[in-house]
N, C-alpha and C positions, 0 to 999 in steps of 0.2 A: 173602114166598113163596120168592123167592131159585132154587135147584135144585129143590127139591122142589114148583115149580111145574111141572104138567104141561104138555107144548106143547098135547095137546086142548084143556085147558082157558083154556089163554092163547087160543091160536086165535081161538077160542070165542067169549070175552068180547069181545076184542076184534072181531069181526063185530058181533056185537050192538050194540056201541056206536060201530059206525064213522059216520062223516057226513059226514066229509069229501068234497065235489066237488073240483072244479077250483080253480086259484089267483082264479079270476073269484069264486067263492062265498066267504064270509063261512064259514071253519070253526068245523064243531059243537061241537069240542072242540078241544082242545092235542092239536100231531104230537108222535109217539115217532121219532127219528130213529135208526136202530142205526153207531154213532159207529166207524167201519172193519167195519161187519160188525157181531156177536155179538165183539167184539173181549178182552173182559170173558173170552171162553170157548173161544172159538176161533181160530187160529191169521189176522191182519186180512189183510182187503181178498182175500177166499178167497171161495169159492162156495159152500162151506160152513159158512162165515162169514155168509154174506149171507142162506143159505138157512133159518141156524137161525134170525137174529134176526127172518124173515118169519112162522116158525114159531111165536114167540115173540110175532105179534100187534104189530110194528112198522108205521107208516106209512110210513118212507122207509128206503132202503139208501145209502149214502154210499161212492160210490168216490171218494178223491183219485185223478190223475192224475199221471204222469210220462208221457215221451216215449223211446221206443229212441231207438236209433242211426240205424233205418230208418225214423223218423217214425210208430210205432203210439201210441196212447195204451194209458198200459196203467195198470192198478186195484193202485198201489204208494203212499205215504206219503211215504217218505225218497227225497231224488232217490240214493241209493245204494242196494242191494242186501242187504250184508251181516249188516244188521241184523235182517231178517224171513227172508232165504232161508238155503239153503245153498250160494250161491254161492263162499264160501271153498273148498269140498271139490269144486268142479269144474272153479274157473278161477284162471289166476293172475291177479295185480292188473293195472289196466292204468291206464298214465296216474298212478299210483301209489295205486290205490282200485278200488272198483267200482260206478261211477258206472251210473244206468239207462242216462245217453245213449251209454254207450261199449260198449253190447252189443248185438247186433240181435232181433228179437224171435223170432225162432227159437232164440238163446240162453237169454232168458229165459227160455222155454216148458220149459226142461229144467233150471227147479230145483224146486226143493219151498218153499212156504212153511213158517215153524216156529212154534212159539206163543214170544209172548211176558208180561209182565209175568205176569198170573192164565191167562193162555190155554194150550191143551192142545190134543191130536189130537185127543181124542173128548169125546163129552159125552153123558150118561146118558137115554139111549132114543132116541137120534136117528141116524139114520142119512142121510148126503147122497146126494143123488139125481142127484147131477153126476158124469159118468165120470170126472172128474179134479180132486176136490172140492178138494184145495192145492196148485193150481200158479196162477200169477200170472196172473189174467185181461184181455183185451183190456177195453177200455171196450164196444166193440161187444156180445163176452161179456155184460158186466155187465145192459145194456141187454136181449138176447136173453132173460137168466135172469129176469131184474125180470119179463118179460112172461107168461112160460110161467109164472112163480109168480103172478102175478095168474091164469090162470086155473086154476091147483092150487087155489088156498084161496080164488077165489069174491072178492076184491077188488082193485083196485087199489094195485100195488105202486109206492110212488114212488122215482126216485131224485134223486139229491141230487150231484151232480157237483161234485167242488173244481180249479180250475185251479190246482196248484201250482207251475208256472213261468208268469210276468209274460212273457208269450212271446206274438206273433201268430200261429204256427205252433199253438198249446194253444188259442186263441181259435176259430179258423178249425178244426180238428179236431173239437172239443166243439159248433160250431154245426153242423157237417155232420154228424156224426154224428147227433144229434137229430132236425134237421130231415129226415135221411133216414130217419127212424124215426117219422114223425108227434108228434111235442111239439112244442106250439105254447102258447101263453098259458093255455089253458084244463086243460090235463094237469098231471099230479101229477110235478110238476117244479121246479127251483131249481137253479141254478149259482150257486155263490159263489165268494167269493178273497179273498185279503187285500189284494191291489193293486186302488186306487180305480181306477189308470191302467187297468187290467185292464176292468173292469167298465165304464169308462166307454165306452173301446172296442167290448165286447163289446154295450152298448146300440146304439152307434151303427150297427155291423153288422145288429143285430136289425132294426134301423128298415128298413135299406135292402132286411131281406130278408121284410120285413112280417109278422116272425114274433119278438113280443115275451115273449119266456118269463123269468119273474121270476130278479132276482137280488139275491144278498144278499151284504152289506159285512160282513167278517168282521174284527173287532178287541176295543175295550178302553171299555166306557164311562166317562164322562170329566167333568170339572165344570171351567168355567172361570170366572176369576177373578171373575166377575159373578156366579155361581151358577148359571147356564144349565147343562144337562147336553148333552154333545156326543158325539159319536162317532171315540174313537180310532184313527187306521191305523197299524199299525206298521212301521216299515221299519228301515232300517239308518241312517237320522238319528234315532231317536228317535221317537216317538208325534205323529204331524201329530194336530190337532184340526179336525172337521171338522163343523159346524151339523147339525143330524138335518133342515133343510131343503133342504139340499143334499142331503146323502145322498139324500133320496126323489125329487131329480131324473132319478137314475140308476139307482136301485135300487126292488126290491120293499122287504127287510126290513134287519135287521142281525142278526150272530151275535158275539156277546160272550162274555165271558168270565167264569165265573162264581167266586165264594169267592177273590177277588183283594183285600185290601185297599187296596191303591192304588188299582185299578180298580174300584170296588162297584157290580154291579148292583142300581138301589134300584127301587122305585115308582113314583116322580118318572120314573126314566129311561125305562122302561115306558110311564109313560103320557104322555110326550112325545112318543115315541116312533111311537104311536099318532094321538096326534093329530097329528103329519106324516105318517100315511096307510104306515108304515114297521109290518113284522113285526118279532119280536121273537123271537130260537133263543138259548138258551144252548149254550156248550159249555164245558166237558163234564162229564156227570156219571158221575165215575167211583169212587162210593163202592158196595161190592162189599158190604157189608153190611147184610140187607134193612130193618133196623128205620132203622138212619142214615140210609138210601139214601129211603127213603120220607119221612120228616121233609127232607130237601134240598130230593126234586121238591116236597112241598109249599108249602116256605116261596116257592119260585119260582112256582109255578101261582097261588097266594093274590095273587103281584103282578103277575099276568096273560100271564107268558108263554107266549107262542105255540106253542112248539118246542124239544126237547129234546135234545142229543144227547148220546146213553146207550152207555155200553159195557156194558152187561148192560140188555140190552132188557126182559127179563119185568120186571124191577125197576122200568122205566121207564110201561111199561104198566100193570102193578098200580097204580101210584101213580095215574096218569091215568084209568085208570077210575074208581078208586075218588073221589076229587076230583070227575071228572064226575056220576055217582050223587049225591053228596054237596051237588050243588048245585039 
């Protein structure tokens, strides 16, 4: 379906087919996660961004996280700037780059996000409904729009929070901000990160603040030398391996990495997966082509994964729908 999918029509379908409750229920189908937004189309981690791929009939909006200077969290990728904004043509370098944390968020607030890879300013019959649809959003932001768009299109808009700095200051921000926004265990919610240290932490906090909201172990799946399949973390030593029973100590699910031949997500790993009580997201599915793009999410849905994350959302949805019907 690709562009020439209308947003009505996406919308649409996907209401009709939605089922998803809370992380407490057993979901009715596979989540469509919009992988930085509509990122596939519009310029990531934008309002605009986030707004089309809700339009588009997505389950979750995914802001990664960085931190100013002045401790805001803000809805960026790269802990630098220069790559999604136009901060080159505002500011000189400092520190010899333009690092997030070396700007204060009154800085930030005065660039423009730009598209990159397949992404553009506009996109054909859509129009954003945010007075400042590309400028770099607070987390708080992201949160406030997630809601108003749940009651625009009549369901539950979840988000998908990535902690990108292994930081206590990123922990403690991402739990307050939640928790002061009502998410709790039962809402359409998930924090991930690639650091286990992260995550482990971030449980432990949860426990004390009796507010357990699912998280997922973001890496590389894995086989060790016995054949058991495990769960990769990556760091700066190399790929720790780590039991998918452990894993489920501290986590809800895992987000792996898909069309890696080192790393293959198989079946096996799925359904091991599973039976340590662990979800199962891939990321990312970033084929821009509708016919390939549909044979992907298949071959991945047939081995039962959970979650998707899509940089072109209608492509992600199409697939899932159709799969669900199907079954």
């Amino acid at each position: 379906m690709h562009k020439a999918l209308s947003l009505a029509a996406a919308c649409l379908c996907a209401v009709v087919l939605a089922g998803c409750g809370g992380n407490d229920d057993v979901p009715a189908q596979p989540q469509v996660i919009a992988h930085r937004g509509a990122s596939g189309y519009l310029p990531e981690h934008t309002l605009a961004g986030y707004e089309l791929a809700i339009r588009m009939g997505t389950d979750f909006i995914e802001p990664d996280l960085q931190i100013s200077k002045d401790g805001a969290l803000v809805a960026i990728h790269d802990d630098t700037l220069n790559r999604t904004t136009n901060v080159a043509a505002l500011f000189a370098q400092r520190n010899g780059g333009y690092k997030v944390a070396d700007f204060t968020l009154a800085e930030i607030k005065t660039l423009t996000v730009v598209p990159t890879g397949t992404g553009k300013t506009s996109y054909p019959g859509f129009t954003p409904s945010a007075a400042s649809p590309f400028t770099v959003p607070t987390f708080q932001e992201v949160v406030d729009f997630a809601k108003k768009q749940s009651s625009t299109v009549g369901r539950e808009v979840g988000i998908y929070p990535e902690a990108k700095q292994a930081d206590p200051v990123m922990e403690d921000g991402i739990l307050k901000t939640l928790n002061a926004n009502g998410y709790n265990a039962s809402s359409k919610v998930f924090i991930q990160s690639f650091s286990d240290v992260t995550l482990r932490s971030l449980r432990t906090k949860q426990i004390a603040q009796n507010n357990k909201m699912p998280l997922i172990l973001l890496g590389v799946a894995t086989t060790a030398a016995d054949g058991t399949v495990r769960m990769g973390v990556t760091g700066g030593t190399g790929v720790q391996s780590l039991t998918l029973k452990e894993v489920a100590t501290f986590t809800e699910g895992v987000g792996v990495l898909i069309n890696n031949t080192t790393y293959p997500v198989t079946k096996t790993f799925i359904d091991q997966a599973h039976a340590a009580g662990l979800k199962v997201h891939g990321w990312t599915f970033a084929q821009a082509d509708a016919t390939l793009a549909a044979a992907e999410f298949r071959k991945h849905l047939d081995m039962g994964m959970d979650g998707m994350f899509a940089n072109y959302p209608d492509l992600g949805v199409t697939a899932r729908n159709a799969y669900v019907q199907g079954k």
